[in-house]
C-alpha positions as CSV (number, residue, x, y, z in Angstrom):
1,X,46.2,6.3,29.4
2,X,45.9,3.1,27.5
3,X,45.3,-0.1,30.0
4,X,45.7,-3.5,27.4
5,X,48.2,-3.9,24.3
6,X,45.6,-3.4,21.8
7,X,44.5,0.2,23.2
8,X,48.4,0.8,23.5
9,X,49.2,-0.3,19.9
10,X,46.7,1.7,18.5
11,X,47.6,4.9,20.6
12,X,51.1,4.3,19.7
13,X,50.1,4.0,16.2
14,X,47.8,7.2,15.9
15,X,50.7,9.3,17.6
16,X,53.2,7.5,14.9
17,X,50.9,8.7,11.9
18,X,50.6,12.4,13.6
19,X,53.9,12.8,13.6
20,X,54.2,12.9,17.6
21,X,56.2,11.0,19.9
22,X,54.5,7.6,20.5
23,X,55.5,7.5,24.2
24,X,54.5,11.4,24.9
25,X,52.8,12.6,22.9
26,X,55.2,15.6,22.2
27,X,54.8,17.0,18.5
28,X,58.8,15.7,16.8
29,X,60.6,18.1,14.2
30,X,60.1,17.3,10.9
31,X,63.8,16.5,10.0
32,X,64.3,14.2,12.8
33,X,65.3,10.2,11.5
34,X,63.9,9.3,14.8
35,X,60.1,8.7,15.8
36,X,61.0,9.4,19.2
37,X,61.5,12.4,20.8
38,X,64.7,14.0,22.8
39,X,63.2,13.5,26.1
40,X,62.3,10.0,25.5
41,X,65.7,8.5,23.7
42,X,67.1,10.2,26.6
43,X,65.6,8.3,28.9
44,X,65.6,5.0,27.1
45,X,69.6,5.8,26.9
46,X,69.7,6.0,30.6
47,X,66.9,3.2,31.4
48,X,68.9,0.8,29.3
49,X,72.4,1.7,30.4
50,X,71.3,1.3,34.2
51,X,69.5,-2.7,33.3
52,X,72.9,-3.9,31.5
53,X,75.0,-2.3,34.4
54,X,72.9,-4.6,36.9
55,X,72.6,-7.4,34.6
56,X,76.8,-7.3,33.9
57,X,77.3,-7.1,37.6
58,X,74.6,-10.6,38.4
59,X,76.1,-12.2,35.8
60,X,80.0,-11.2,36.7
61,X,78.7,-12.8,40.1
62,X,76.8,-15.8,38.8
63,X,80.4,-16.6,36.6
64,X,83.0,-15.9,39.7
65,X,80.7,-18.5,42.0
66,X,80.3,-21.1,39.5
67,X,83.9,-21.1,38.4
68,X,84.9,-21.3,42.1
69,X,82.9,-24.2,42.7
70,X,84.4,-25.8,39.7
71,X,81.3,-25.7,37.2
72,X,81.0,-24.4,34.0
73,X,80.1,-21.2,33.9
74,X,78.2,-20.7,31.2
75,X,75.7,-23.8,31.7
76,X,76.2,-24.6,36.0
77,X,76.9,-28.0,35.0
78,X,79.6,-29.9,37.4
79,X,83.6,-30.3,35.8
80,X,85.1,-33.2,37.0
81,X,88.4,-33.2,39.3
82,X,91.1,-34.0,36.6
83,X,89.2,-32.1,33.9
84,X,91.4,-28.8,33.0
85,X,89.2,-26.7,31.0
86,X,87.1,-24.1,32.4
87,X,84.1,-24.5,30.3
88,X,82.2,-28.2,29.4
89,X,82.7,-30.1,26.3
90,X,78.8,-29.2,25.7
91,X,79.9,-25.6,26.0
92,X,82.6,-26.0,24.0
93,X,81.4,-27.8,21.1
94,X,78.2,-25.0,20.8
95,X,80.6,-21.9,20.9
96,X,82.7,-24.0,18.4
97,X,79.9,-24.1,16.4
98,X,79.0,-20.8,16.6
99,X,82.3,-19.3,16.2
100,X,83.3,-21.4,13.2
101,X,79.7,-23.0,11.7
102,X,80.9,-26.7,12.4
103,X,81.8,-29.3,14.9
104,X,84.8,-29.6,16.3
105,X,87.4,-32.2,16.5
106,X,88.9,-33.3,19.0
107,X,92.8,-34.2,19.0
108,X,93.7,-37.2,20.7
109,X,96.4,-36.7,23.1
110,X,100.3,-38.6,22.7
């Protein structure tokens, strides 16, 4: 078994060229779109749906506690006491700018 990423890259790549699974070693069906085996994408389906499920569940946490302590959840940074919006005006003003591909404007109250 390969130790370093070179030794790794180049296994991966002879296995690629053979028509194998790079991860196995198992010979893949001609026909098949993927380079993987079934054995393997099976268990990168499972090994990735078990990460996000413990990744959704810290950050669910890391959201709740922040937004209890009246901080913005996204970026932990402290809201004042009369301000009424969950998320910063940093916050704000990047997902603006993400959502819509310019900077917001801010109305001026009566």
């Amino acid at each position: 078994m390969p130790t370093n990423s070179v030794e790794k890259r180049t296994v991966y790549l002879q296995r690629k060229e053979q028509g194998c699974c790079p991860r196995c070693g198992k010979k893949v069906r001609k026909n098949s779109k993927y380079i993987y085996c079934e054995d393997c994408r099976a268990f990168f389906r499972n090994y990735n749906s078990e990460m996000s499920e413990s990744l959704n569940e810290t950050r669910k946490a890391r959201y709740d506690e922040r937004k209890e302590n009246k901080q913005c959840p996204r970026c932990g940074k402290k809201l004042g006491k009369k301000y009424t919006k969950t998320i910063c005006e940093t916050c704000l003003e990047k997902q603006y700018a993400y959502n819509y591909g310019k900077k917001r404007t801010v109305k001026k109250g009566k």
